[in-house]
N, C-alpha and C positions, 0 to 999 in steps of 0.2 A: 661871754663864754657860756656854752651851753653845761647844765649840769649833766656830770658822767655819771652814765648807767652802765650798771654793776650787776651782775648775774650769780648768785651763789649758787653754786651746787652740790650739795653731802647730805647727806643719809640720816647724820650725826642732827637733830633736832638742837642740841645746847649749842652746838659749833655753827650752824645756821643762825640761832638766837646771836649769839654772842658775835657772830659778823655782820649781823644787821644794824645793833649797836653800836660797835667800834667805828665799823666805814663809815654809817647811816649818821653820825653826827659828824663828821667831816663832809658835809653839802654833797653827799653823793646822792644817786636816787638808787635804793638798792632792791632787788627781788630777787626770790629765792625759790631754788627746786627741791625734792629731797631725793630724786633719782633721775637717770639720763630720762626714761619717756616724758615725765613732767617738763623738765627744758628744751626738750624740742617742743614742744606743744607753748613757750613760754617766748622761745626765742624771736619767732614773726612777729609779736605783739610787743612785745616791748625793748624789740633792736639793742641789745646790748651792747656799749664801746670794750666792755671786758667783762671775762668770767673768771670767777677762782674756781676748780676745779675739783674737787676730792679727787683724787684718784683710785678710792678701793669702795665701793657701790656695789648691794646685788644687784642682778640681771647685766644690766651694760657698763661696764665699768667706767671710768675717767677716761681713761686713754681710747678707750673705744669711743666713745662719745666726742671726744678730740678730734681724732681723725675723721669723724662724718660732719663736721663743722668746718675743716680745715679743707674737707674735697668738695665742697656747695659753693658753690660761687658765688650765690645771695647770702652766704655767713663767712668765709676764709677770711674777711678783715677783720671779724673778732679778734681781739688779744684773751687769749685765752690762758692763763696762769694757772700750771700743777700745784695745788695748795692741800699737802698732803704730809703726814708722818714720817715718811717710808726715807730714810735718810742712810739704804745701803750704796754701796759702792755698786756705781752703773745703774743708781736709780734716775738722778738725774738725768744723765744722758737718752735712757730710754723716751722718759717723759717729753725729750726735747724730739725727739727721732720720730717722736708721735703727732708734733706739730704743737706743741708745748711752746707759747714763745716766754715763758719765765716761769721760775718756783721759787714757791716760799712755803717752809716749813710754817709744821704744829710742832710744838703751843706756840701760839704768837705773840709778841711783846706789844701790849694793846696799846702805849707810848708810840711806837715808830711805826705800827701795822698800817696805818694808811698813808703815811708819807712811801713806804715801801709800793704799797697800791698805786697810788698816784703816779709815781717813778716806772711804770709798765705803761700810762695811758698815752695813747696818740696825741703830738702837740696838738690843741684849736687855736 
């Protein structure tokens, strides 16, 4: 079984650290953007099986970054996972209507946060 590659994506420098850590020791191979132009420039080179998402980013947001991953052909099998705060009524829903195929809230319970990861990846 191949190691899954993990793409982070936030703004949030500690929440980047601290996902690199959590997933990065459960045998994932993990890298990290801190805005949407860095991950498209990130994503041909090292093919990600799944991204966690921020969804609130200056310039391009999550969702917007979402949907230009979800309409490319050479990237729509991404699993791409809303990993975000934002925990209003009809937030989820948006995120998924965006081409979101899961969310998982902030703060993360650093216990269960990569079995929840793992639980979104494509069988190998």
């Amino acid at each position: 079984m191949a190691t899954p590659r993990i793409l982070v994506v936030d703004d949030n420098l500690m929440n980047l650290d601290l996902m690199r850590f959590v997933i990065g020791e459960k045998d994932f191979e993990v890298e990290s953007a801190g805005q949407a132009s860095e991950a498209l420039e990130k994503i041909p080179a090292f093919q990600p099986d799944l991204i966690l998402m921020d969804m609130h980013m200056p310039g391009m947001n999550g969702l917007e970054l979402t949907q230009l991953i979800k309409a490319n052909p050479a990237t729509r099998h991404i699993v791409v996972i809303a990993f975000t705060a934002s925990a209003m009524q009809g937030d989820e829903e948006r995120m998924m209507a965006a081409g979101c195929d899961g969310y998982l809230s902030k703060p993360i319970d650093v216990d269960t946060f990569s079995a929840s990861v793992l639980a979104f990846l494509p069988a190998r």
